[in-house]
C-alpha positions in Angstrom: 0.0 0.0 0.0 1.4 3.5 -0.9 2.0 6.0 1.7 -1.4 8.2 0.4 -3.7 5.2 0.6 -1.9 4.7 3.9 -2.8 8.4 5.3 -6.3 8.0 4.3 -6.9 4.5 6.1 -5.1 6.4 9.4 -8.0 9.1 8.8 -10.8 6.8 8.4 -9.6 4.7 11.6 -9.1 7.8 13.8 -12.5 9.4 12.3 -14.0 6.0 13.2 -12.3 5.5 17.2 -12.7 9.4 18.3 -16.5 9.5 16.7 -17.9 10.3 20.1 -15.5 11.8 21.6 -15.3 16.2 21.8 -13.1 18.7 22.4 -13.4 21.3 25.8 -14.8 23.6 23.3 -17.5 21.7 22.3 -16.0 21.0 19.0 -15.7 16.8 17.1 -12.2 15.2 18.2 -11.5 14.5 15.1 -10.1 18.1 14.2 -7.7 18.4 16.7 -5.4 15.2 15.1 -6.3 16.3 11.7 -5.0 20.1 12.6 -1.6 18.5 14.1 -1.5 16.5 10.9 -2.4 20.1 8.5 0.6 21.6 10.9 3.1 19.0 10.0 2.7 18.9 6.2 2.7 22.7 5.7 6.0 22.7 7.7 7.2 20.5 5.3 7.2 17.0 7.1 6.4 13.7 5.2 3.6 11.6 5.1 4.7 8.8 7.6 5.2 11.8 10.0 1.7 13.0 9.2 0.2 9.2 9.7 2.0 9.7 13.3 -0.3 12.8 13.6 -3.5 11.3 12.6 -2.9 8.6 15.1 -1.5 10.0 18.1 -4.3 9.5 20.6 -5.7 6.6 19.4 -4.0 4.4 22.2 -4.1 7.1 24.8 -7.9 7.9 24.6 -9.8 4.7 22.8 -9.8 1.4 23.3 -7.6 0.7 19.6 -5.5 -2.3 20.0 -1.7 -2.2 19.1 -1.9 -4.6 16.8 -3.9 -2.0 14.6 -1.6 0.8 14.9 1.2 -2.4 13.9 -0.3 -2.3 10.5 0.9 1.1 9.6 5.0 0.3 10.1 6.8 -0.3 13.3 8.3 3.4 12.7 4.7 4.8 13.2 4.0 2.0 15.3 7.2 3.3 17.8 6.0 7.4 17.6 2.4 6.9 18.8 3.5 4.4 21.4 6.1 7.3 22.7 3.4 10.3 22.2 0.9 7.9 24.5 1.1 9.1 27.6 1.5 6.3 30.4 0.1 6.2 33.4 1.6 7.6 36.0 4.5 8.6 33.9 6.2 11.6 35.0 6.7 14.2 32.7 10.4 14.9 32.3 10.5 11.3 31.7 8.2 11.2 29.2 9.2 14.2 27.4 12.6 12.9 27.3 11.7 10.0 25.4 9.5 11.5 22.9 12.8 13.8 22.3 15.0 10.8 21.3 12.7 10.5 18.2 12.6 12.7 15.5 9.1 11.7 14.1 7.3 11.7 17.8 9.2 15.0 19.1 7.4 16.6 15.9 4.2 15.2 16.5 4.4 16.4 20.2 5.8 20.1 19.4 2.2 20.4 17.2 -0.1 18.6 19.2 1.1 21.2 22.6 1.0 23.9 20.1 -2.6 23.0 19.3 -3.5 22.3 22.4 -2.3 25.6 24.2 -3.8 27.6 21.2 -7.2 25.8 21.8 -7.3 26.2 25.6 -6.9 29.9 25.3 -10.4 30.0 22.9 -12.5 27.8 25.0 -14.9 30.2 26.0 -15.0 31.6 22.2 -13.8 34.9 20.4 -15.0 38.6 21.9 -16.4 36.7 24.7 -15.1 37.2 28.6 -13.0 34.1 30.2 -14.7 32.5 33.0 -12.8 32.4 36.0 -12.9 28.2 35.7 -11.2 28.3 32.3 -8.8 30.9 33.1 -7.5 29.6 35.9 -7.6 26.0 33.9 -5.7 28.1 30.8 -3.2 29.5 33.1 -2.2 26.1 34.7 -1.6 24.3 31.5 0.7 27.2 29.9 2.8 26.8 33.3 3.2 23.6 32.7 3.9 23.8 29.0 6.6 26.7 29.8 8.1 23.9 32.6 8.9 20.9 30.7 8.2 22.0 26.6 9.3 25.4 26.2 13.5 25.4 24.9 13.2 21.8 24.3 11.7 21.3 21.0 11.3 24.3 18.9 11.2 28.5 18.3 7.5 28.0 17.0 6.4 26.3 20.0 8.3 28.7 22.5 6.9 31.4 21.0 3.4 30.1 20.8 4.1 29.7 24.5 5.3 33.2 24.9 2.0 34.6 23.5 -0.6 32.5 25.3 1.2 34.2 28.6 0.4 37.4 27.1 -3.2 36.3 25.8 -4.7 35.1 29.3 -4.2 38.3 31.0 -6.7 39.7 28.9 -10.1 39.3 30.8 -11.6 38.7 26.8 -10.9 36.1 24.2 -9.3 38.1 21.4 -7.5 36.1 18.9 -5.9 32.4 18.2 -2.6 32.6 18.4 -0.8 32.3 14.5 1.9 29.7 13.7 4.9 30.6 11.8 5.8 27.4 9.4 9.3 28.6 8.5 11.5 26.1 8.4 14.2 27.3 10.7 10.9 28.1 13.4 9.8 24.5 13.5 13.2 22.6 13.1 13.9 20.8 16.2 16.3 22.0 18.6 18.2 18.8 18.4 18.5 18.7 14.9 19.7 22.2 15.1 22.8 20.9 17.2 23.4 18.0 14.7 23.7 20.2 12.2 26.0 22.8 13.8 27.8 19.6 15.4 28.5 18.1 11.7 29.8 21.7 10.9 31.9 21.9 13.1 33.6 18.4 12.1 33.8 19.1 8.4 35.8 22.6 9.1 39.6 22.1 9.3 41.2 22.6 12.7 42.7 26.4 13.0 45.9 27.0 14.9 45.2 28.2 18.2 46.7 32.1 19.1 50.5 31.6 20.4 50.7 32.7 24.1 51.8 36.4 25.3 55.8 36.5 24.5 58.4 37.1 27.0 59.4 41.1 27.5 62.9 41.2 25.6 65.7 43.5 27.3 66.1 46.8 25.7 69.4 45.7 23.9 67.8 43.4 22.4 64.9 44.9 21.6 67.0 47.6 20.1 68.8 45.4 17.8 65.8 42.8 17.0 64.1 46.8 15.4 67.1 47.5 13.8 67.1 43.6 11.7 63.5 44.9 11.0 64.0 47.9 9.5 66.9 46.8 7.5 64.5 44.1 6.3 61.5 46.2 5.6 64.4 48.2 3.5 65.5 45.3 1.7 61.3 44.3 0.8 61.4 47.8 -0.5 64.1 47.2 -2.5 62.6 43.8 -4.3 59.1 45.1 -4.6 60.6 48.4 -6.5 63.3 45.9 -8.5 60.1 43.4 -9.0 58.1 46.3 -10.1 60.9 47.7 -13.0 60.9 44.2 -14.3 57.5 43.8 -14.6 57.2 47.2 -16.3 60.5 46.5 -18.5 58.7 43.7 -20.2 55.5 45.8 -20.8 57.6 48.6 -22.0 59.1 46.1 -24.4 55.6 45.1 -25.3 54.2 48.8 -25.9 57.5 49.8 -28.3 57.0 46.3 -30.2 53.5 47.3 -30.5 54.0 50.5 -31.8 56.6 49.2 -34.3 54.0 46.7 -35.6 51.8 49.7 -36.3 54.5 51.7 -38.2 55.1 48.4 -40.0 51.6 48.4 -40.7 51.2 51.8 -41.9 54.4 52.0 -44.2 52.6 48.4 -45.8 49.5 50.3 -46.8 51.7 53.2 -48.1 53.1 51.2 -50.4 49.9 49.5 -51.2 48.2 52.9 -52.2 51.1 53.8 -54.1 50.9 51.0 -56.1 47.1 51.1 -56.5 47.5 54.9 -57.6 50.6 54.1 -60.3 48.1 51.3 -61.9 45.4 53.9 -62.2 48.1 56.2 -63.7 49.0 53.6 -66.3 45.4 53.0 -67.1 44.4 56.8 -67.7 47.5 56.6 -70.3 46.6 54.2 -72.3 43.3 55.4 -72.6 44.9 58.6 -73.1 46.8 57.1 -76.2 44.0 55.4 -77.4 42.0 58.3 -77.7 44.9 59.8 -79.3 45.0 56.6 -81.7 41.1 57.2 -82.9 41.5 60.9 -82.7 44.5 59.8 -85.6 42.6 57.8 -87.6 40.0 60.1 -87.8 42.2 62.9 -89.0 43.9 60.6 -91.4 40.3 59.6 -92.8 39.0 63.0 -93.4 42.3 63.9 -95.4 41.8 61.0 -97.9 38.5 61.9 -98.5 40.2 65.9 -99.0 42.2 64.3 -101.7 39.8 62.4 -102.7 37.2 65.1 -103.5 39.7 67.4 -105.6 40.7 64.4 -107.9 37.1 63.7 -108.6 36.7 67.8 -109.4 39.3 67.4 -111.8 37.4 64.3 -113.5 34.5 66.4 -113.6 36.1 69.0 -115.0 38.0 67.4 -117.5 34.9 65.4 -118.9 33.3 68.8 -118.9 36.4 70.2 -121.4 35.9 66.7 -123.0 32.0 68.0 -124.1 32.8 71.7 -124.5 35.8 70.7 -127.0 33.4 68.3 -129.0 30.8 70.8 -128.8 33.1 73.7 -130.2 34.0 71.0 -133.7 30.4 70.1 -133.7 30.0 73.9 -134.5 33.1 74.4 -136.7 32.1 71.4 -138.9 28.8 73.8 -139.1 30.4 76.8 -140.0 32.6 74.9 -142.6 29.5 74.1 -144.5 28.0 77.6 -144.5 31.3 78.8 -145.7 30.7 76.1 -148.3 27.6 77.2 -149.4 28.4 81.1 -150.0 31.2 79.6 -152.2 29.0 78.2 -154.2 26.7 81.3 -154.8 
């Protein structure tokens, strides 16, 4: 059976043993082990330690055998059987005891919590104390201071603290709050295992040396002269240690710097070169302009020379026609001079 099945069949058998049974306030039993229970799990305990809870005045205040309290683990078995109060026991005894175990001492530091916060309300909120329960009250936190408070924890102790303060008032005003901080409810003794185990893991440290012996003056004298001259001579390393270690950084800085020049003098040269190649790329489109500029002069004169020839063709061919023209007309006049002849 898992632990959660394992709380609820604790419930159901302390629901079923405390059914008749009521509180001094008038209220079902049953709330008070399931408040010690609510307690312990919003402090962080586990769920064995809440079973303890549940079933810590089954034995005390029914008639539950053993053997049923047996079936939940002999762990829970062994914290209600401490938390039962035996007869005739007496206190310091049976405080004790519960103290030697972990899952009982937490049980008990909630259920006296619970308990001195309920005795305080018995006669209800805004409503004056009777004398009875007062003087009831007042004997049960005196016992609580006497053999609970510094033993188990700072919640309880200071639950304790306030229900002093509470029952002077003639008038119910308030249940006392519990703080669930973990350092509030951690047992006391677990608090000195702790430190105890702390103490163990840190390494031992030297005790102080004793007082030393007054020295003479003489000797005192010289001892403060040794001093000094060593004092002088740690001087003298730390400013011989310090030039070294700037020496190197000098060394550093300069190489530094002549990486730089190295640097600089590299892209000099580099933009040189990138501006003589741009100088030698204007020229020869400088020369090839020069080039087409050339050839274009060089056309345009042949076609000069060209044009005057073909004028003189022209010209000729022209003298050619006139010439014909000018025999054409001589033969013409031949034959009038022919003709006049013959008249």
């Amino acid at each position: 059976m898992n632990e959660k099945k394992l709380l609820a069949k604790a419930i159901r058998l302390a629901a079923k043993k405390h059914a008749k049974q009521e509180r001094k306030d008038g209220t079902s039993y049953i709330y008070h082990p399931m408040r010690v229970a609510e307690y312990l799990r919003r402090a962080g305990a586990d769920i064995r330690t809440q079973i303890v809870a549940v079933l810590h005045d089954v034995l005390e205040d029914t008639d539950t055998p053993e053997s049923k309290i047996k079936e939940f683990g002999s762990d829970i078995f062994e914290a209600v059987k401490l938390v039962t109060r035996p007869e005739g026991a007496a206190e310091d005894q049976y405080v004790a005891a519960i103290l030697k175990n972990p899952m009982a001492a937490n049980v008990k530091m909630m259920d006296k919590i619970d308990n001195v916060t309920d005795i305080l309300m018995v006669d209800g909120y805004g409503n004056e104390r009777t004398e009875k329960n007062r003087a009831k009250a007042v004997r049960y936190i005196e016992k609580a201071r006497k053999y609970y408070y510094g033993k188990f924890s700072k919640a309880l102790d200071t639950v304790i603290e306030e229900a002093e303060k509470d029952i002077q008032s003639p008038v119910v005003l308030r249940r006392i709050d519990i703080c669930f901080e973990a350092e509030s409810v951690k047992l006391y003794e677990a608090g000195k295992a702790e430190e105890k185990a702390e103490e163990v893991s840190e390494p031992a440290v030297a005790k102080p040396e004793s007082a030393k012996p007054e020295i003479a003056e003489p000797e005192s004298a010289e001892i403060e002269s040794i001093e000094i001259e060593a004092a002088e001579a740690e001087v003298a390393e730390t400013e011989t240690s310090e030039i070294e270690t700037a020496e190197p950084e000098i060394t550093e800085a300069e190489t530094a710097e002549t990486e730089i020049k190295e640097n600089e003098t590299v892209e000099a040269e580099v933009a040189e070169v990138e501006t003589a190649e741009n100088d030698i790329t204007e020229t020869e489109t400088a020369e090839a302009e020069v080039a087409e500029i050339e050839t274009a002069e060089t056309e345009i004169t042949e076609t000069e020379i060209a044009e005057p020839e073909a004028v003189e063709s022209e010209t000729a061919a022209a003298e050619t026609e006139t010439s014909e023209s000018s025999d054409e007309d001589s033969d013409d006049d031949d034959d009038d001079d022919d003709g006049l002849e013959f008249l």
